[in-house]
C-alpha positions as CSV (number, residue, x, y, z in Angstrom):
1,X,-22.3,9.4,11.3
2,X,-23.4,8.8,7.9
3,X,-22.3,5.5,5.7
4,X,-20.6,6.2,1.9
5,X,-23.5,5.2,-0.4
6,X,-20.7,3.8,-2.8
7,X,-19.1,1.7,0.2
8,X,-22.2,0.7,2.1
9,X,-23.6,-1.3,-1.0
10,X,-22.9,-4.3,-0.4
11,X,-21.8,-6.1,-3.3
12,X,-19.1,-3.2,-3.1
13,X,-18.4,-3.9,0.5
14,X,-18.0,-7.8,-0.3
15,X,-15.3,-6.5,-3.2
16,X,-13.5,-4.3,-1.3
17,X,-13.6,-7.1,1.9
18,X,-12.2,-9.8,0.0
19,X,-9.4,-7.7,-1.4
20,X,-8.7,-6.0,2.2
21,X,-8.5,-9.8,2.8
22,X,-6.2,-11.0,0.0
23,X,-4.7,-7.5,-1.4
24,X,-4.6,-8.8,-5.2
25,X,-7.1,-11.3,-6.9
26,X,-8.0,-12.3,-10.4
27,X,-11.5,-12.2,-11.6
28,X,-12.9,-15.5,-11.1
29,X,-11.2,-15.8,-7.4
30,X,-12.7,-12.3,-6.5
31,X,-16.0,-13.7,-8.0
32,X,-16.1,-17.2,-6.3
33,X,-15.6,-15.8,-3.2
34,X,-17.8,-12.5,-3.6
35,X,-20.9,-14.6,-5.0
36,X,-21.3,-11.6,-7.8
37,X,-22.2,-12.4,-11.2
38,X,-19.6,-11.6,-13.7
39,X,-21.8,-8.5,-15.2
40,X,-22.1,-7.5,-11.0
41,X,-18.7,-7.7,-10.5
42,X,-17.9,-5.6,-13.4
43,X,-20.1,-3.2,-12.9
44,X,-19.3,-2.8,-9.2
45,X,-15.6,-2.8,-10.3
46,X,-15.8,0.2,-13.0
47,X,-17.2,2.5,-9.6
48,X,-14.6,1.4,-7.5
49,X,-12.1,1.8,-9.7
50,X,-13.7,5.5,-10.7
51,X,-13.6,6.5,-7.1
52,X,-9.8,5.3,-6.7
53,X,-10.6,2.5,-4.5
54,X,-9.6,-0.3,-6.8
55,X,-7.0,-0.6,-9.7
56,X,-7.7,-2.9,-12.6
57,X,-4.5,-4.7,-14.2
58,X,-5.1,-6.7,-17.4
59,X,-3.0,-8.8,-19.3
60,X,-2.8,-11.7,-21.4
61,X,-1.7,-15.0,-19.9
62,X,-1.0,-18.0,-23.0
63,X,-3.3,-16.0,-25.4
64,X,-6.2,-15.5,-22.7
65,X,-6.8,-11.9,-20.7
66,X,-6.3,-12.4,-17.2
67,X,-8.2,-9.2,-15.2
68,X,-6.6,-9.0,-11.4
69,X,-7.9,-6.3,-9.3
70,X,-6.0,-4.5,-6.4
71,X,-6.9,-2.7,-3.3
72,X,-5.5,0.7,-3.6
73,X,-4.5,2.8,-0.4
74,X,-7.8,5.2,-0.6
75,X,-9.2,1.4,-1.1
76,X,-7.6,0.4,2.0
């Protein structure tokens, strides 16, 4: 049996592990509790999100953007 090379790195793994754990988090939560830098995370992110495993939601909360990530089902 052979491991996903874009799963079995494991800043990925931490991602998707936090988010299997608590379905929808904003940056700085998924960050805190990852241990990624803010360029990690987003780089991690942007290949999860290519290979359908995340989804990215941003919006603008009292003038600021707010990024919140979300496990998806292929995610799941």
């Amino acid at each position: 049996m052979s491991f996903d090379p874009l799963v079995a790195n494991a800043g990925r793994l931490e991602i998707l592990t936090a988010l299997a754990a608590e379905e929808r988090q904003e940056f700085v939560r998924l960050r805190d509790r990852t241990h990624l830098t803010d360029g990690n995370l987003a780089s991690h992110a942007k290949r999860l999100r290519a290979a359908g495993l995340i989804a990215v939601d941003k919006q603008f909360r009292g003038g600021k953007p707010v990024t919140r990530f979300l496990l998806t089902s292929a995610g799941r």
